[in-house]
Structures are given as structure tokens and as C-alpha cells.
C-alpha positions in Angstrom: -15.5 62.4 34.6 -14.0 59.8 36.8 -12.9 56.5 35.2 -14.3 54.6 38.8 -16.3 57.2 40.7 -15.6 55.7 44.5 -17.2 59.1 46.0 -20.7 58.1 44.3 -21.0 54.9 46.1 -20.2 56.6 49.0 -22.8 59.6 48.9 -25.6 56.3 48.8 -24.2 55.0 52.1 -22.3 57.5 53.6 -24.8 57.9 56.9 -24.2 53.6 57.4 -20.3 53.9 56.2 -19.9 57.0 59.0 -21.9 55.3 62.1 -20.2 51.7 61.5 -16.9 53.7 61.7 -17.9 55.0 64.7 -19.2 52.5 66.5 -15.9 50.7 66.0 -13.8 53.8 67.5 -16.2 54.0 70.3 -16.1 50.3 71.0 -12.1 49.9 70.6 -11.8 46.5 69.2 -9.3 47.9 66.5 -8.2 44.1 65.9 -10.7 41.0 65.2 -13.5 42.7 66.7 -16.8 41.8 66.4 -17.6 43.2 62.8 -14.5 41.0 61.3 -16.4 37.7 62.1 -19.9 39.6 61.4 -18.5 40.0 57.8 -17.0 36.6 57.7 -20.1 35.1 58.0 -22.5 37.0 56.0 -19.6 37.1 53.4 -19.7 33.3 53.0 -23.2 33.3 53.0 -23.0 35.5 50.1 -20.7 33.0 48.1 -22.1 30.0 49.3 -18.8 29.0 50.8 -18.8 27.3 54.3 -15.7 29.7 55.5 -14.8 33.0 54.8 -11.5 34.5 56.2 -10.5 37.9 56.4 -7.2 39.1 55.6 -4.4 42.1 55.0 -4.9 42.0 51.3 -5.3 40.0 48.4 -2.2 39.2 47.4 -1.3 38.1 51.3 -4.8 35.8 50.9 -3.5 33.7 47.9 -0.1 33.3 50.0 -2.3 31.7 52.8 -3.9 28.5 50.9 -0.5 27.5 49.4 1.2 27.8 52.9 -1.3 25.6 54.0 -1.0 22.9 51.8 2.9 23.4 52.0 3.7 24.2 49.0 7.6 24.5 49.0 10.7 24.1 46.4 10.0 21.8 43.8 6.9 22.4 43.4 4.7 23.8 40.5 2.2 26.7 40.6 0.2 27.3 37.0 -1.0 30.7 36.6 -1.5 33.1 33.6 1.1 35.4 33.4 -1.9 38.3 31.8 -2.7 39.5 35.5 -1.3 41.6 38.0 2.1 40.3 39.2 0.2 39.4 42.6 -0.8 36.4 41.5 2.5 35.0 39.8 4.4 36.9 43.1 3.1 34.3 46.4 4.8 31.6 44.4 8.3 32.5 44.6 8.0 33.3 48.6 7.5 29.7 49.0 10.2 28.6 47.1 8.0 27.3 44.5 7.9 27.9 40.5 5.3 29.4 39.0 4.4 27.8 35.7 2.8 30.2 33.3 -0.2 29.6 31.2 -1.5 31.2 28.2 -5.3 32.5 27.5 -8.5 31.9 25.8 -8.3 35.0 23.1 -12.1 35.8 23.8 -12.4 35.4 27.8 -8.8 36.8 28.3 -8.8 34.2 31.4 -6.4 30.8 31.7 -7.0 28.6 28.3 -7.9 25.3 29.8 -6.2 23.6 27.3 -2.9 25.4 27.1 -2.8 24.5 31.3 -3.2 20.7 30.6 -0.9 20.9 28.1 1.5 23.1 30.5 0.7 20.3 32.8 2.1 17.6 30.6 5.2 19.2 29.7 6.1 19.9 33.5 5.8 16.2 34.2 7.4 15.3 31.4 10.4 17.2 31.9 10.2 15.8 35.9 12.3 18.7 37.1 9.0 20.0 39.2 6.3 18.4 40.7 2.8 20.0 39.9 0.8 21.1 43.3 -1.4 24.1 42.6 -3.2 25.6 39.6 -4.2 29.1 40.4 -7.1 30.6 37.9 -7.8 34.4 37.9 -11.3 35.7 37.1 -10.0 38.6 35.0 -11.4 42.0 34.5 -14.6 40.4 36.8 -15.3 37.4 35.2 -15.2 33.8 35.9 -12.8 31.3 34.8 -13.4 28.2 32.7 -13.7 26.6 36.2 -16.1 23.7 35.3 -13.0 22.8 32.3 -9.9 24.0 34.9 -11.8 22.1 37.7 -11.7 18.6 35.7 -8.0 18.9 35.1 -7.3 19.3 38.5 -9.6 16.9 39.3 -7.4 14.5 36.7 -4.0 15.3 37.7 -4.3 15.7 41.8 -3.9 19.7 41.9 -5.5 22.3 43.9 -7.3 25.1 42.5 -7.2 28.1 43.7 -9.6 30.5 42.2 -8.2 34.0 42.4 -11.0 36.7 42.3 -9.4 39.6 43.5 -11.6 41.1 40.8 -14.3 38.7 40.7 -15.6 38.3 43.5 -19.6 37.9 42.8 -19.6 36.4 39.9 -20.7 32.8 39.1 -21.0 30.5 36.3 -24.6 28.7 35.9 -25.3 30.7 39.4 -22.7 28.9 41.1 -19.7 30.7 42.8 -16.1 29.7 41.6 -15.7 28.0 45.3 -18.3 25.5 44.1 -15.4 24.2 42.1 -12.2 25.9 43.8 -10.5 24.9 46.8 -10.1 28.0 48.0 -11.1 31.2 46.5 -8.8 34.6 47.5 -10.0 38.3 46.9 -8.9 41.9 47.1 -10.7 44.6 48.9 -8.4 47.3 47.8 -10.9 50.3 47.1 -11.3 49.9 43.4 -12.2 46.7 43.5 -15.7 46.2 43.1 -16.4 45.4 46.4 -13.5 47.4 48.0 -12.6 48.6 51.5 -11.4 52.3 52.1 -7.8 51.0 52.7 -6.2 47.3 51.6 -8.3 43.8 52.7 -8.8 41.0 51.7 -10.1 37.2 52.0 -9.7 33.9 51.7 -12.9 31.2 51.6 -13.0 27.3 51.4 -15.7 24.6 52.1 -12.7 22.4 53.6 -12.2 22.5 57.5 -8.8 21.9 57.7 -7.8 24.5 55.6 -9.5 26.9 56.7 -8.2 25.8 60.7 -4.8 26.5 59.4 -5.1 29.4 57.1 -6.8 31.0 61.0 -3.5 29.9 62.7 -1.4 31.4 59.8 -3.0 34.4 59.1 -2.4 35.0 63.0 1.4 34.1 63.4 0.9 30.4 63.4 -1.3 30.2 66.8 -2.5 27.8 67.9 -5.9 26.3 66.9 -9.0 24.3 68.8 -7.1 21.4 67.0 -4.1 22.1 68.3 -5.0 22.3 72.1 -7.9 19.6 72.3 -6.8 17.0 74.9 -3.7 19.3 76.2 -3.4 21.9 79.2 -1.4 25.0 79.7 -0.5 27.0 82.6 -0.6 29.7 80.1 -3.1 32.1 77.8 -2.7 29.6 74.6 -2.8 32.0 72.2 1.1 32.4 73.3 1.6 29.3 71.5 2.8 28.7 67.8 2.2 26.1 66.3 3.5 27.1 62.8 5.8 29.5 60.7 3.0 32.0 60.5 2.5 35.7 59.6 0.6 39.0 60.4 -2.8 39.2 58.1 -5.7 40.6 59.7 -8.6 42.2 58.3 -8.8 45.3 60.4 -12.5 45.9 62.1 -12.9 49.5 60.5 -12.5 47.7 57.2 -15.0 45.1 58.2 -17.6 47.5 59.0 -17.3 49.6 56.1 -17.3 46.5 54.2 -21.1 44.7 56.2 -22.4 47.9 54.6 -21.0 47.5 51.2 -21.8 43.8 50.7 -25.1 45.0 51.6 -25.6 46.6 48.2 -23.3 44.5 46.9 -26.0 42.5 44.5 -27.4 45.8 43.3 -24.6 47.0 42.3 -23.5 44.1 39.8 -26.9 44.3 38.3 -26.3 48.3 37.4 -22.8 47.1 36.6 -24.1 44.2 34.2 -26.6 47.0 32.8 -24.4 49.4 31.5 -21.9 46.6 29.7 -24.5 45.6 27.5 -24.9 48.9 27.0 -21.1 49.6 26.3 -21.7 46.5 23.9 -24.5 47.5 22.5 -23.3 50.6 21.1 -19.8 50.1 20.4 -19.7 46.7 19.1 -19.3 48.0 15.4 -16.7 50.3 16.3 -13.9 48.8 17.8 -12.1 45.3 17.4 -13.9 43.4 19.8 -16.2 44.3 23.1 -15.7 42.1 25.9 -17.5 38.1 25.7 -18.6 36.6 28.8 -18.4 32.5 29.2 -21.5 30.8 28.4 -23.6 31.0 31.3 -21.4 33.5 32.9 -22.1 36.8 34.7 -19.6 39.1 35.7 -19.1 42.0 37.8 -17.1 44.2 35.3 -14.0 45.4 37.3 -13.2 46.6 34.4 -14.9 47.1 30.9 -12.2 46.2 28.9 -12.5 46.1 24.8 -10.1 45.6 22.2 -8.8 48.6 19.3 -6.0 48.3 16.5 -5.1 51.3 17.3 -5.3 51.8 20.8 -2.8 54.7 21.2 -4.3 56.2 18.9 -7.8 55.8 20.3 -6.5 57.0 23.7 -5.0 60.0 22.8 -8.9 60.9 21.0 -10.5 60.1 24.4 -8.2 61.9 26.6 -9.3 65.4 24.4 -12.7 64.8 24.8 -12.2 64.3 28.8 -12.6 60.7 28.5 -10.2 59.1 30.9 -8.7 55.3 30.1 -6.9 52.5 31.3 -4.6 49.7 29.7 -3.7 47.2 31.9 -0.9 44.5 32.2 0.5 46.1 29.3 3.5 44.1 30.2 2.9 39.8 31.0 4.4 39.1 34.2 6.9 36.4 32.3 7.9 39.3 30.0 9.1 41.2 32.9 13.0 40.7 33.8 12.3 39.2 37.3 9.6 36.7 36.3 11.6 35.5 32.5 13.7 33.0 34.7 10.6 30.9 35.4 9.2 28.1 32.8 6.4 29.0 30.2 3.8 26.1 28.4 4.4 24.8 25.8 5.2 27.1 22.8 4.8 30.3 25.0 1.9 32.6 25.5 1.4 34.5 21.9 -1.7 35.0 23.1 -1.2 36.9 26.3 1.5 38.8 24.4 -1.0 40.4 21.6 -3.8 40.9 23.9 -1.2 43.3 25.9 -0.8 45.9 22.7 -4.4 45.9 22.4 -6.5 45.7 25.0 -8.1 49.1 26.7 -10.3 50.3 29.5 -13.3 53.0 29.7 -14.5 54.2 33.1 -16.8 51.6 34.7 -18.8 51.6 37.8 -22.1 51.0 39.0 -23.3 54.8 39.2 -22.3 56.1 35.5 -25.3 57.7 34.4 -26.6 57.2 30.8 -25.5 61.1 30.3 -22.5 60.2 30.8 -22.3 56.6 29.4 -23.4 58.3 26.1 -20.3 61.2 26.3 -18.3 57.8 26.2 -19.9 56.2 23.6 -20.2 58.8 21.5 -16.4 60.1 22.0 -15.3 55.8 20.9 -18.1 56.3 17.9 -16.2 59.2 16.7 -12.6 58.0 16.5 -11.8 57.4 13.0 -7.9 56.5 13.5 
């Protein structure tokens, strides 16, 4: 039993995965090729978002937005601290401080009212001026981004919406870049929508943005922008306009991924189907099953419940062949590196119990009801 079965997705498409690999050997466009802006597009199309920018990986695409809007020392980035360090980590390259902000006990994503309060208190104190609010769509659900978006909205931040897990889901059927200035994902492989090496991307409905996250993401060159009304007696491309770096989606990736995204919306209705299936049968026997924001649909990265006794309920699973995950059993501002940097107001209780409790059963869009029920039925009979 695999806990995300990568090899089943990949027996559905494996003739399209193989020839699009091919035809990018063949071609030899290793770097930007064709399928990169092929993706791009259809990608954005996807989201509804007017740009779509392909990257190294996700943690290089949330880096891209705030070197854009120079973030720098001083400054103040608010981000839960219950995520992968990724999203805490770009912060601290820039100089900047990352701010961190507790969460809603039910959604396990930022509590919009523990940010404005975290907000507050930053001001307040006046040592560092608020920029950038960075949400993360946890587990493969939206953020509160209609509440996180108003704040924003109130006190002059961006928002970044980070959706390295979440990319597909929407609130209302509207895609966190309807409220986000920029949205950044992860298409390491077991995302759900996931590359067979590391990728990523960055998407924004602002021009100028985007313009310069294209000259970042390719060591600062030099954009249409930058060259209108000038001449060279050189390839422009040899000019740099700005402290940039190497982030390129490679074309491979980009062709593996055209054919992903192109089951893309069948697989988050299989992955939608077997949650409330999960729910269904276990709500009774565990703490909690996982709640999804009113109006929300996610794409279930993970299928992540709650037990009292998790170790205990892990050790019962792994006899019956029933692998399991816990994840961020440790808050980025509980780890020694990250403890330097400020907390909200009266800390983050919340993000602290959810780590001892929180747990993860295999979850992907091709478990089979055979095999759902071994699950189920291995959960049901835990009596620790």
C-alpha cells in the first residue's frame, strides 16, 4: 500500500508523459522551450490568473514576488509558522522578519484574526514596518482569503497566497489569485499536481510584477520595459538590469506537466470523492476529520485528521500495512533557527497542540475503495 501512489497516475498517461519527453530530447530546447510558455499559458488559464510563471521550485517562487516588491530589512512578513519551513525561510534571505501567525483550530490555515491582531502589535511596537502577508493553503485547502484579503486591503499589505499544496482549489469557485497578489506553487512530485523532479510557479493579474519576477527569475535581464526607446550594439539579453537569480522551469518538466494539468480537474474530483468518504466513515472514530471553509473545495494534499493518541494509533496502522504521516510535527518558530524571530500576540497555542495531534493516511486520486476500506477498517479498529 503506498501512502501516495505516483506510479498509478503514471500507468494512465504514461504513452503522453513518454512522447512529450521525447519530443523535448529530440527538439533540444532543454531551457525555456516551447512547452514552458505552452504550460504558462494554459496554466493561467486554468486559475484564471492573467500570468503564470514558471520556476525552479516552490520555495524559489515565493522568493520571486517579495524581491519584486523589494522587500528588504525592516520589513515584516506574516506567515503561520504550522507549514513547511519554506514558507517562513524566503523571508530571512531578504533581510526581512518574518512575523508568525497562529491558526484557525478547524481549517489548520492562518486565523484571520490572530494576523490583524499580529498586525497591530508590530506597529505598535514600530521596530518593523509591515509589507507582506503570506497565507498558505494547507494540506490543499484554501485560506480565509476573502477575511486575509480585507486586512490587507486595510493595512496596505501584499498577499501572497502560498499554494504549494493547493494549487486548484477555490473558494466560491474563485481561485485564491482572485484575492492574492501573487499566488506561488510547488511541483515537487507529491504535490498534487507534481512534476517528476522539482518546479514550480509563480502567477499574478498585475503586469509589472509579473515583468520583473521574468527578469528575476532569469538573472535580472533585461525586460521589453527596460529596452523600449534604447539601442544596443549588443544581444540584450547580456544586460542586467537587476540583482537577479537562476529559476527556470525546465522544458522536460513542462511537458510532463501540459499532460498532467490535463487531468488535472479529474483528479481533484476523485480526490474530493474519497475524503468524504474518509469522513464519512471515520468521523466517529477519531478526534476530528478534516473541515473545509464554507464554500471551499480542496484538493486534499493530504487527508489529515486528528487522534488523542496518535502514537498510539500509528503504531496500530503500521501492523496492519497501513502507512502514515505526521507533518510539521515541529512549528517553524519552535525550531532553534526560527525562535529569534517575533510571534503575535500571546503566541501560537494553537499551532503548538495541533503538532502532537494531527496525522495523515495515504491519499491520492487512484485509491480504490478496496483499499480505502483496508484503511478505514484498520482506523475503526484501533481501540487505544
Amino acid at each position: 500500500m503506498q501512502f501516495i501512489d505516483l506510479q498509478a497516475q503514471r500507468a494512465r498517461i504514461a504513452d503522453k508523459i513518454n512522447a512529450a519527453v521525447m519530443k523535448v530530447i529530440e527538439d533540444g530546447k532543454y531551457i525555456m522551450g516551447p512547452e514552458v510558455k505552452t504550460f504558462e499559458a494554459q496554466m493561467a488559464e486554468f486559475s484564471n490568473t492573467k500570468h503564470a510563471l514558471g520556476c525552479a521550485n516552490g520555495t524559489e517562487a515565493i522568493a520571486l514576488p517579495l524581491m519584486a516588491w523589494d522587500i528588504r530589512p525592516g520589513d515584516a512578513v506574516f506567515c503561520p509558522s504550522f507549514t513547511f519551513a519554506a514558507t517562513g525561510e524566503v523571508v530571512p534571505w531578504l533581510g526581512a522578519s518574518p512575523v508568525f501567525v497562529d491558526i484557525d483550530p478547524r481549517t489548520y490555515n492562518m486565523d484571520p484574526a490572530h494576523l490583524e491582531a499580529s498586525i497591530e502589535a508590530v506597529k505598535a511596537e514600530g521596530k518593523l514596518t509591515p509589507k507582506v502577508i503570506i497565507a498558505v493553503d494547507l494540506f490543499g485547502q484554501p485560506a480565509d482569503y476573502p477575511a486575509i484579503s480585507a486586512i490587507a486591503k486595510k493595512h496596505g499589505l501584499k498577499l501572497i497566497a502560498d499554494s504549494a499544496q493547493g494549487f486548484g482549489c477555490t473558494i466560491h469557485g474563485k481561485h485564491p489569485g482572485h484575492w492574492a497578489d501573487a499566488v506561488t506553487t510547488s511541483f515537487f512530485p507529491a504535490k498534487p499536481l507534481g512534476c517528476y523532479g522539482d518546479g514550480g510557479a509563480v502567477l499574478t493579474n498585475d503586469d509589472e510584477t509579473a515583468e520583473i519576477m521574468d527578469s528575476l527569475r532569469v538573472h535580472g535581464k533585461a525586460t521589453q520595459s527596460d529596452i523600449e526607446g534604447r539601442s544596443f550594439e549588443h544581444d540584450p539579453k547580456y544586460l542586467n538590469m537587476r540583482i537577479g537569480m537562476n529559476s527556470r522551469l525546465d522544458t522536460i518538466q513542462a511537458a510532463i506537466l501540459i499532460e498532467k494539468l490535463a487531468i488535472f480537474a479529474d483528479e481533484i474530483e476523485a480526490r474530493n470523492r474519497i475524503a468524504a468518504r474518509y469522513n464519512e466513515h471515520l468521523a466517529d472514530h477519531v478526534a476530528s476529520v478534516p473541515f473545509v471553509i464554507d464554500g471551499g473545495v480542496s484538493v486534499w494534499a493530504q487527508y489529515t485528521l486528528e487522534h488523542e493518541n496518535r502514537a498510539g494509533l500509528q503504531a496500530h496502522l503500521k501492523g496492519k500495512g497501513v502507512p502514515t504521516a505526521v507533518y510539521y510535527p515541529i512549528p517553524i518558530h519552535k525550531q532553534d533557527i526560527y525562535s529569534r524571530y517575533p510571534l503575535g500576540p500571546g503566541g501560537l497555542p494553537v499551532s503548538e497542540e495541533k503538532a502532537e495531534r494531527v496525522m495523515s493516511l495515504p491519499m491520492h486520486p487512484y485509491l480504490d475503495e478496496d483499499t480505502q476500506d483496508q484503511i478505514i477498517d484498520a482506523v475503526r479498529s484501533f481501540n487505544g
